[in-house]
C-alpha positions in Angstrom: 119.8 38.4 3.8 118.7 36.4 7.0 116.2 33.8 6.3 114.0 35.1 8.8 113.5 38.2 7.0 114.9 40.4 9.0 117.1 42.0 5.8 115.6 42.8 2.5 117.3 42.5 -0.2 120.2 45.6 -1.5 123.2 46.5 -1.3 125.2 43.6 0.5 127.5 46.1 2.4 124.5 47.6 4.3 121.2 45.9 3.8 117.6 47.7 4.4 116.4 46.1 7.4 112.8 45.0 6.9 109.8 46.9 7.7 107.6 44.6 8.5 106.9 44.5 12.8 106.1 40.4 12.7 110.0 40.0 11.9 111.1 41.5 15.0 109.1 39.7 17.5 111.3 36.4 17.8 114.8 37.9 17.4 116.6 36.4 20.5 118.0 39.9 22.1 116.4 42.1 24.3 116.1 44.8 21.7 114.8 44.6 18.3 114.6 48.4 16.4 112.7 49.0 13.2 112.3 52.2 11.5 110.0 52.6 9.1 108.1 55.7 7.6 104.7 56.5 6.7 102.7 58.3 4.9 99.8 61.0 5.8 96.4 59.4 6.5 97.5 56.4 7.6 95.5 53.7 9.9 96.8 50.4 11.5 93.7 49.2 12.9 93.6 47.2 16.0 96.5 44.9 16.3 99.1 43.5 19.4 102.6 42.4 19.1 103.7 40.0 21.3 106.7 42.1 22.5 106.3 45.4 24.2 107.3 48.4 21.7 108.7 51.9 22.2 106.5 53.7 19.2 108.9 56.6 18.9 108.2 59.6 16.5 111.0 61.2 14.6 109.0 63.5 12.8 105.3 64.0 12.1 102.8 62.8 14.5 101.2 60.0 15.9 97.6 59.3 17.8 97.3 55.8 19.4 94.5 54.4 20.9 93.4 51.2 22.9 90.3 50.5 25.3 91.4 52.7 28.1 92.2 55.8 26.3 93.6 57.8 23.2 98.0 59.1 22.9 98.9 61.8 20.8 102.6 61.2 20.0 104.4 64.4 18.5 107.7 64.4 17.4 110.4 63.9 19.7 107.9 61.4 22.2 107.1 58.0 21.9 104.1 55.6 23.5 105.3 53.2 25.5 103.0 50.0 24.9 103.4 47.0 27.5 103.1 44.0 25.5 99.9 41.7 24.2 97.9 45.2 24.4 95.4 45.6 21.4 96.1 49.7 20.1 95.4 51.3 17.2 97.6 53.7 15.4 96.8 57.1 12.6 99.2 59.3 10.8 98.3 63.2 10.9 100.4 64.5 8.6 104.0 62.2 7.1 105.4 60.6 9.7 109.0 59.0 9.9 109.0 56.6 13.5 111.2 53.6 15.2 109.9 51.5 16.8 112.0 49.8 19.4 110.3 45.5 20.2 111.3 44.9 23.7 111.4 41.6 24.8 108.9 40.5 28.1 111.4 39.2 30.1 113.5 42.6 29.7 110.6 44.9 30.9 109.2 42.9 33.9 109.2 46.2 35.9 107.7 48.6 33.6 104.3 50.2 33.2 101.8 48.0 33.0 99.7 50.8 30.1 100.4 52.8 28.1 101.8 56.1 28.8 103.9 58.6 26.6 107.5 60.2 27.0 109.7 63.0 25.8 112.6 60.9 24.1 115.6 62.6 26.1 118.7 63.3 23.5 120.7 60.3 25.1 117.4 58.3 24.1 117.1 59.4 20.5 120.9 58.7 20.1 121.0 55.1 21.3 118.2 54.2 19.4 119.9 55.8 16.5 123.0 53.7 17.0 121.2 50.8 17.9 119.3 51.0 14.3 122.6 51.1 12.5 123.8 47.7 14.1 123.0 44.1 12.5 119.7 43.2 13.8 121.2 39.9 15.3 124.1 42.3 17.5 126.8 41.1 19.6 124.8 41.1 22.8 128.3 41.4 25.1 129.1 44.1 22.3 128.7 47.6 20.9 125.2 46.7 20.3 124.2 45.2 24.0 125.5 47.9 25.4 123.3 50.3 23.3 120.1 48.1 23.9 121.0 48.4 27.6 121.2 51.9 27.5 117.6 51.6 25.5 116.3 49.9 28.4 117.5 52.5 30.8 116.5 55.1 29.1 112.7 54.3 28.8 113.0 53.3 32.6 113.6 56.9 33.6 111.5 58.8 31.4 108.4 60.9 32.9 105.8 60.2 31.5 103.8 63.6 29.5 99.8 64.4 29.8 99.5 63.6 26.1 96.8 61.0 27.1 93.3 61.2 27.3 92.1 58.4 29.5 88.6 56.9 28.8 86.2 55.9 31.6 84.5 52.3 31.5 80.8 53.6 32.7 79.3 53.2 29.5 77.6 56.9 30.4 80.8 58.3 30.5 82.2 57.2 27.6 79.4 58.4 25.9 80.3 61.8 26.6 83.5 60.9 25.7 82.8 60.1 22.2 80.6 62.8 21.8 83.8 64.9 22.3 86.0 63.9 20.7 83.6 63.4 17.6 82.8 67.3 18.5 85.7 69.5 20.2 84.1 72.4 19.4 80.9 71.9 20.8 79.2 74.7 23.2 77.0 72.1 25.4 78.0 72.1 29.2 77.8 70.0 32.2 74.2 70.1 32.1 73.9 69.2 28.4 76.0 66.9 28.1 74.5 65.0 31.6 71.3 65.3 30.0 72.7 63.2 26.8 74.4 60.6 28.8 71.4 60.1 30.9 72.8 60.4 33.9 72.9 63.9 37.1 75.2 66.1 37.0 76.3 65.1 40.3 77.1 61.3 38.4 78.8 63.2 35.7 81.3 65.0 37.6 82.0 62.1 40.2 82.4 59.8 38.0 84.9 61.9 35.4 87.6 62.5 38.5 87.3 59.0 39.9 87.9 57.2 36.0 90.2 59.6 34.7 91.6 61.9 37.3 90.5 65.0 35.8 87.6 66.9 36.3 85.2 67.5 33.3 86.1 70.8 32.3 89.9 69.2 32.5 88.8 66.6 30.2 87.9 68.5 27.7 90.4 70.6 27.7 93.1 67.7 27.2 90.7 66.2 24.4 91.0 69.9 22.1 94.5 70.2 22.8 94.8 66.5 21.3 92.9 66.9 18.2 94.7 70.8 18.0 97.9 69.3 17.9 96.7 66.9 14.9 94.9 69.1 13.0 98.3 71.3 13.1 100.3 68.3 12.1 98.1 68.0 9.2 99.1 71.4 8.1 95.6 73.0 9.2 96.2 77.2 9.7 96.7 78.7 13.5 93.1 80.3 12.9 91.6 77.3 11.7 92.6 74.7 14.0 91.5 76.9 16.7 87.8 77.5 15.2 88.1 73.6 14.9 88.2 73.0 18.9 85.9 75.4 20.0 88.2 78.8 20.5 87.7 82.2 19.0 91.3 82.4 18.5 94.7 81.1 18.4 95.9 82.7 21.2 93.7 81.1 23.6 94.1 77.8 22.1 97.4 78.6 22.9 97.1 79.0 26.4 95.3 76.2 26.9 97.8 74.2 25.7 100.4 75.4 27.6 98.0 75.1 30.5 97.5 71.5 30.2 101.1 70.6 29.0 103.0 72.7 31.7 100.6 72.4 34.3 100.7 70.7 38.1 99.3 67.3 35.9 102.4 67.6 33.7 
């Protein structure tokens, strides 16, 4: 066991690597990977890690969220989070993740927000690898050349439109919250201007030029997010659609293939 804590203790052949995220942020190598599971229900509350981190889902499902907006994470994606940034992070449903600490220096041209990526096979297999190698790896090794390959990796990766980006007028947001606290709610344009106290005119402006998406878009994005949890959580077809404001599965479904495989995809 390293004195850091980087190994709990077990067998001495192959030692459980720790789960606790404060062990990885001093290891001197680029890349640091920690997986760790979790169970349904779960909430980190607002927290930052010095290093950047690759939050990647394995199985189950993730929603992350920080000042400027809210990331589902399904499995097979993972939120890229820059590092220093205060997020937030639940559990729908059991989740198994690895989470990847990337040092500063490493990342200098990466995204300065968050954003989240489909984990390409290549991706999921170096990270894989990388997990199986001692923490402390030979860096002109087996285990550098992984953590390069990491690196790369995350570099290329498109980002998805499982985000829902939060305005800073204080009017918007309000509409915001309102919902995502209530999917499923009938008010429109009007109704909900009227509650944020502001025209319509304000209203629509103001969603395209803080987000990029129009209201309706917004929306939209927002009940395919909370669909996608409910179903992690094991919630029927039926009722997951009732939940968000459709008469029926099959139009919840083409909504989300609209705003997953459409032109903002």
């Amino acid at each position: 066991m390293y004195a850091n804590g980087l190994f709990l203790p077990g067998d001495a052949a192959r030692p459980a690597r720790s789960t606790n995220a404060a062990d990885y942020q001093d290891v001197p190598r680029a890349v640091a990977v920690m997986p760790k599971a979790y169970a349904a229900g779960m909430v980190l509350d607002r927290h930052f890690h010095p290093r950047a981190q690759l939050l990647y889902a394995t199985a189950g499902l993730m929603m992350a969220s920080a000042e400027d907006g809210t990331w589902v994470v399904p499995e097979g994606h993972a939120l890229w989070i820059p590092p220093r940034l205060p997020h937030a992070v639940a559990t729908h449903g059991a989740v198994a993740m690895c989470s990847a600490y990337l040092d500063p220096a490493a990342v200098t041209g990466f995204p300065a927000g968050c954003r989240v990526i489909a984990v390409s096979p290549l991706l999921a297999a170096a990270l894989t690898a990388l997990a199986a190698e001692p923490v402390l790896y030979e860096e002109d090794g087996r285990g550098g050349h992984l953590a390069a390959l990491v690196l790369d990796e995350i570099g290329r990766a498109p980002a998805t439109p499982l985000v829902l980006p939060l305005p800073r007028d204080p009017r918007l947001r309000r509409v915001c919250f309102g919902l995502i606290e209530d999917p499923a709610s009938e008010a429109d344009l009007d109704a909900w201007a009227d509650r944020a106290g502001a025209s319509r005119r304000t209203l629509t402006r103001g969603f395209r030029a803080e987000t990029g998406l129009s209201f309706g878009d917004w929306r939209a994005r927002a009940r395919v997010i909370r669909a996608l949890a409910l179903e992690a959580e094991g919630r029927s077809p039926r009722a997951v659609a009732a939940a968000v404001g459709y008469r029926s599965a099959q139009a919840l479904r083409l909504t989300v293939a609209r705003v997953l495989d459409g032109p903002g995809a």
